[in-house]
Each structure stands twice: as C-alpha cells, then as structure tokens.
C-alpha positions in Angstrom: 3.5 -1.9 17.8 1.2 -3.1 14.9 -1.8 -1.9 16.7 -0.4 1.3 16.6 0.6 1.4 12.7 -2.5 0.0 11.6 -4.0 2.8 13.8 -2.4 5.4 12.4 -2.9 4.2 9.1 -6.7 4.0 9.6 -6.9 8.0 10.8 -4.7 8.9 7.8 -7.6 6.9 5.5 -10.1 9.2 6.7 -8.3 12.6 4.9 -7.5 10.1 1.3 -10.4 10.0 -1.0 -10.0 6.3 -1.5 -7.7 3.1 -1.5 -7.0 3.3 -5.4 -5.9 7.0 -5.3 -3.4 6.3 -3.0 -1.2 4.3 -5.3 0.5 5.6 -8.7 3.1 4.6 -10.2 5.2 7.0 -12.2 8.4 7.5 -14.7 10.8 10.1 -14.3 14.5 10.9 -16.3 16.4 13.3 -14.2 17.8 16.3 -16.3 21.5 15.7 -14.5 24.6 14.8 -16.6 25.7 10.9 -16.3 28.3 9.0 -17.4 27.5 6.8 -20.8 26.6 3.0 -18.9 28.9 0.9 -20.8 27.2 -1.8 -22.8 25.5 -4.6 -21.4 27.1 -7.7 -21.5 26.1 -11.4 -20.6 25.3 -9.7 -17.1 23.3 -7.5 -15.3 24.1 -6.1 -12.1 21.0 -5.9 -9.6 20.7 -5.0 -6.2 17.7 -5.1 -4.0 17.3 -3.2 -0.2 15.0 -2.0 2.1 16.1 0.9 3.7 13.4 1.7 6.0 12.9 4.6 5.6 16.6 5.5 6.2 15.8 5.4 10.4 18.2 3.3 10.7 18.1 -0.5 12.0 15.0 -0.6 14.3 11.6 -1.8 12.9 9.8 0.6 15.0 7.6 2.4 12.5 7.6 5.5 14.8 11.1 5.9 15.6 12.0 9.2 17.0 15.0 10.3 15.3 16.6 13.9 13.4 16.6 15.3 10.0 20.7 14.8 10.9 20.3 11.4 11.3 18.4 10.4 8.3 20.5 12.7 6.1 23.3 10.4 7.3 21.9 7.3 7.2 20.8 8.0 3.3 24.3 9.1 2.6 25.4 5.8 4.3 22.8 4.3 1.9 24.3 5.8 -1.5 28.2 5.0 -0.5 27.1 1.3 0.0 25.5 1.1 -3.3 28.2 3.2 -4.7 30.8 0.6 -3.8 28.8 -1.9 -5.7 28.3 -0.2 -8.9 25.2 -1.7 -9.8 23.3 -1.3 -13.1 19.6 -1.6 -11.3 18.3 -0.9 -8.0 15.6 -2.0 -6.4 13.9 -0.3 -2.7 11.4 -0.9 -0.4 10.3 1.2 2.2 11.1 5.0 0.3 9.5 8.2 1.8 8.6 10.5 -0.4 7.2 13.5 1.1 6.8 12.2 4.5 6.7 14.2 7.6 8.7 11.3 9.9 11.7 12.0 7.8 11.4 15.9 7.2 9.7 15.7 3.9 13.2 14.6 1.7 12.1 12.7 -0.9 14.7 10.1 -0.7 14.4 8.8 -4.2 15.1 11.4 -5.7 18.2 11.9 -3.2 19.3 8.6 -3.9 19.1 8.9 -7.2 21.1 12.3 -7.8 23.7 11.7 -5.4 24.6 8.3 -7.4 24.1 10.2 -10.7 21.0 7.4 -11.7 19.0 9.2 -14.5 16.1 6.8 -14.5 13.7 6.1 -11.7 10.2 4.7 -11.2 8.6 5.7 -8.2 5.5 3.7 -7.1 3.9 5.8 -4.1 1.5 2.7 -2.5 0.4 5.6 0.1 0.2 9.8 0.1 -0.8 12.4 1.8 1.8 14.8 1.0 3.8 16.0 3.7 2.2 14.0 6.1 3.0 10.5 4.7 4.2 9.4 1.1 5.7 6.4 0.5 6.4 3.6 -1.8 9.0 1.2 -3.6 11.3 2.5 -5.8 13.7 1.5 -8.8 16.5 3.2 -9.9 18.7 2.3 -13.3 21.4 3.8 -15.2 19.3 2.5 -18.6 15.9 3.4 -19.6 12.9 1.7 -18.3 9.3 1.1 -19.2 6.7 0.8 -16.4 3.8 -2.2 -17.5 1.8 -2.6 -14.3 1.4 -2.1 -10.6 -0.9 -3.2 -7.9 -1.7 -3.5 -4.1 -2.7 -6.4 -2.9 -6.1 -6.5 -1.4 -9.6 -5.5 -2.9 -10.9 -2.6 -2.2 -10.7 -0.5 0.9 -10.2 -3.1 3.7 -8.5 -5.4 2.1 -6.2 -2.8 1.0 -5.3 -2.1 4.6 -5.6 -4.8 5.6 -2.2 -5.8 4.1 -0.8 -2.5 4.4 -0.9 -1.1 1.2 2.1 -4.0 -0.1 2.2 -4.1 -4.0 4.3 -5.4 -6.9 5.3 -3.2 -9.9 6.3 -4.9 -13.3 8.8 -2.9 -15.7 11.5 -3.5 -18.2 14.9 -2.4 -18.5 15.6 -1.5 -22.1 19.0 -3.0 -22.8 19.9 -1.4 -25.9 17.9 0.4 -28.8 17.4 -2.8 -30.7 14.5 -3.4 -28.4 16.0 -6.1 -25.8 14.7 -5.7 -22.6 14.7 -7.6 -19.7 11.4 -7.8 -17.4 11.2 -7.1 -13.4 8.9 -7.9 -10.9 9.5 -6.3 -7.5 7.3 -6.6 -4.5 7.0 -6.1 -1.0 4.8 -9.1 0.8 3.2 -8.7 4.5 5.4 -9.0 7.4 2.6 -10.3 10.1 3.8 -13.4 11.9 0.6 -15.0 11.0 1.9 -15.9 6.9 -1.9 -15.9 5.8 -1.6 -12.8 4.4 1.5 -14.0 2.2 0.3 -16.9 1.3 -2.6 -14.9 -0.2 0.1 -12.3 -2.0 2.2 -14.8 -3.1 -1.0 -16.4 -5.0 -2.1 -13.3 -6.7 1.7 -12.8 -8.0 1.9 -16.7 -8.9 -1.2 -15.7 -11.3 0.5 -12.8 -12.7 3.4 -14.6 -13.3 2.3 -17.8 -14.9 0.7 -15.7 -17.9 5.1 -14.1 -18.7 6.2 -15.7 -21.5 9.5 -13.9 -21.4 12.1 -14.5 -18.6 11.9 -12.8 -15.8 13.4 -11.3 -12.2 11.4 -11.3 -9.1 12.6 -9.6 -6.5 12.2 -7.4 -2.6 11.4 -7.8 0.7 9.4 -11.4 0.7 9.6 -11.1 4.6 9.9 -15.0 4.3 12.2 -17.4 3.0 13.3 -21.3 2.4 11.6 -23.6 4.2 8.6 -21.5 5.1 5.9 -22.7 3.2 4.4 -19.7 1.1 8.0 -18.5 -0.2 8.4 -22.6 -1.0 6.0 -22.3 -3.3 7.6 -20.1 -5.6 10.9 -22.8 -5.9 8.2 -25.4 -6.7 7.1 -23.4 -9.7 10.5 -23.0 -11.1 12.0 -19.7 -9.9 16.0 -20.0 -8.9 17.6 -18.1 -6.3 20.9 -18.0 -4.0 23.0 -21.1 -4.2 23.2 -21.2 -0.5 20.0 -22.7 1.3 19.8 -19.2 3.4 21.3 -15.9 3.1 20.5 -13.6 6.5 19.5 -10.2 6.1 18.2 -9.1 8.8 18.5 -7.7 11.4 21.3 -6.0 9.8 23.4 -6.0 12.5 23.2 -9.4 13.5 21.5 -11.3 10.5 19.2 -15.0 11.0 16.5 -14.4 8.6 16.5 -14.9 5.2 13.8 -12.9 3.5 14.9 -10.3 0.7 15.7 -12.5 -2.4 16.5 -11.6 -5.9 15.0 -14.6 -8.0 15.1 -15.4 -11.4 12.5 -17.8 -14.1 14.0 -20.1 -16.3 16.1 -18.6 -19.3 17.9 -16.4 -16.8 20.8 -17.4 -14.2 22.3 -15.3 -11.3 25.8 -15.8 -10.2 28.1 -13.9 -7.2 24.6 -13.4 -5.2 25.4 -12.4 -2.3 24.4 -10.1 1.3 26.7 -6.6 1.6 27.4 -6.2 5.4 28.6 -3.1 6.8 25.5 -1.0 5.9 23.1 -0.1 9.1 21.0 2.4 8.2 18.5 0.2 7.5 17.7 -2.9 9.5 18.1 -5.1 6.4 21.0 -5.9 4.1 20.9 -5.0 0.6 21.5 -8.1 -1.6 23.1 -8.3 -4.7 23.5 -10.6 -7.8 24.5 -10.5 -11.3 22.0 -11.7 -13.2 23.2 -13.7 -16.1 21.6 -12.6 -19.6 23.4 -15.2 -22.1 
C-alpha cells in the first residue's frame, strides 16, 4: 500500500516544477454573512481532526468510493463539528481540487456550510484537478499566517516524508492586539518512527526560539510512551489528563496519536475524543484551551 502511494506520488513529481512550488500557504475571508463570535473569555475552544479526505474510515489512500459518498461523509464532518461549536478548527488530510474526491474543495465546503469566515489553507501538494491537498484551519476570528514548512530538504527528502509540514499562525483575539499562537502539523505515519523523530527535531527547533505561549497540535501519528512524541513532554508541553486518549481507528479506537498540546502559560481543560463521527478513520479531539 505505501509502495503504491509513494509510487504515485513519484509520477505526479514528474508534471510539478519542483518540491517548493508545491506548497503555499494562503489567507482567505469568505464574503458570507456570520454571526458576531461572542467575546473571548478565559477559553478558547479548539478542535483538531483528520478527515481523510472525507473517504470515510479506511486508510487506503486509493479507496474507490462516489462523489455521493464523500458529499455525505463531509456533511457528516460539518454536523460533528457543528455540535461542538468550536471557535478554531484545525484539519489534516483536506483535498482541494483533487480528482479522487471529484474536485470539491472541501475547505471551502466546510467552511461555508458552518458559516466560518476565516480560513488558511496550506496546499503541501497540487496539481490541480489531479491532486491538491493540504491542512487546513478554520476560525470564526481573524487570523494571521507567520510561517510554513515541509519537512525534508529539497526534492527527495521532501518525498521522502510525504510532503508533511507545520504551519504557524495567530488567532487575533480582539482589536487590542492579543493573539494567541498555533502550531499545527502533520508528522510521518511509517512504522519505522525515524522519520518522526527527525520532524519532531526540526519542530523542537522552531519551537524553542517562541517566547509567547503557544498550541501545538494534529495528527502526530504517535503518542505516550513512544519515544519521539515523549520528547515533546520532556520539554515542557502539556496535553490530556489521561495517559492515552484513542483515536483511531475511529470505529474501534487503541491508538493515541492526534493531540492538542499546549506550552507553559496556557492550560486545557474538558479535552476530550468525539465518537460517533466515521467519515474519517480518526476522531476529532477537542479541548478548551484556557487563556487566563
């Protein structure tokens, strides 16, 4: 099965000019009319998912599937998130322009159908209308987009961890300047944890140099008591009160690796994994990340 991504992959190379211009990161406000967010309190509500893709819960890259069924697994997607209300949300895993799931560009569907008005959109591969994908954030409160990578240098090394990235941005609380900073990220998923290791030492870099607080969050496809992810508890960073918190598979959850973490001079209370959603073979988890 990886054989066959990383094959794939490697012919679609061949039509993109380059590692680098495969990635951008970009800002959008939707011209749609939203409710006023009330104002922020001592708490911030965050959630974090990988949808995959909205094929629902298999991990098979090349599932066969209908425009039907990802229009109703995206739809399943929204009402989730709609239940919990949430003030930030954070995916991994979005197709843009993609021809696998008929060219909807699901963060934009996402976004209108739960009235969101700000969204970054950091596409970490395209070839439009053959593949474009990418991580994606969507806020009810402005945002401000400081810096995005892939992990890897240069061509191979690029693919050889599959195009996964971080993005940094702030959400701008109010208009007095308060913000509060985000880190989300997307880290290998080969068995062999090399390649994490490796990510999670280029983000410990970037990180050490904030001087603010800070959330880190996504798909870590590791968790406690695996020695990479470890790290990151060692430095400081805080996380679930409960030693592991399943998410996937979503329908019968034993692994524990999509995490919202927060530095020092930030807490996080009523973190927890929302069942019930299988359009995605992870859970979405949520917290409320505590600002005072």
């Amino acid at each position: 099965m990886l054989s066959k991504k990383i094959t794939l992959i490697a012919a679609l190379l061949l039509f993109c000019s380059g590692a680098i211009s495969c990635q951008s990161t970009k800002y959008y406000v939707l011209k749609i009319n939203t409710p006023t967010p009330k104002p922020i309190g001592e708490t911030l509500k965050v959630v974090t998912y990988n949808i995959a893709n909205a094929r629902g819960n298999t991990d098979d890259f090349f599932y066969q599937t209908t425009e039907e069924i990802i229009r109703y697994n995206l739809d399943w997607i929204v009402k989730g998130l709609r239940l919990q209300n949430p003030d930030v949300i954070c995916l991994n895993e979005v197709d843009f322009n993609s021809i696998r799931t008929f060219n909807i560009d699901q963060a934009m569907y996402i976004a209108k159908a739960l009235s969101y008005k700000y969204i970054i959109k950091e596409t970490i591969f395209s070839i439009p209308s053959v593949l474009q994908m990418g991580n994606v954030v969507l806020s009810k409160y402005p945002m401000k987009v400081n810096f995005h990578r892939q992990f890897g240098y240069g061509f191979a090394g690029r693919m050889e961890h599959v195009f996964k990235s971080f993005v940094d941005f702030d959400v701008l609380l109010d208009n007095s300047g308060h913000k509060l900073n985000f880190v989300l990220t997307h880290l290998d998923a080969a068995d062999d944890d090399r390649k994490r290791c490796d990510e999670i030492s280029i983000l410990r870099a970037y990180l050490e140099k904030k001087t603010q607080p800070f959330v880190f969050l996504g798909d870590m496809n590791s968790g406690p008591g695996e020695k990479c992810f470890d790290n990151l508890f060692k430095w400081g960073l805080i996380g679930s009160p409960e030693p592991l918190l399943p998410t996937y598979p979503s329908d019968t959850p034993k692994r524990s690796i999509d995490h919202i973490l927060v530095s020092k001079g930030l807490g996080i209370k009523n973190y927890r994994a929302i069942a019930g959603i299988g359009a995605s073979d992870h859970l979405p988890v949520a917290g409320d990340i505590i600002l005072k």
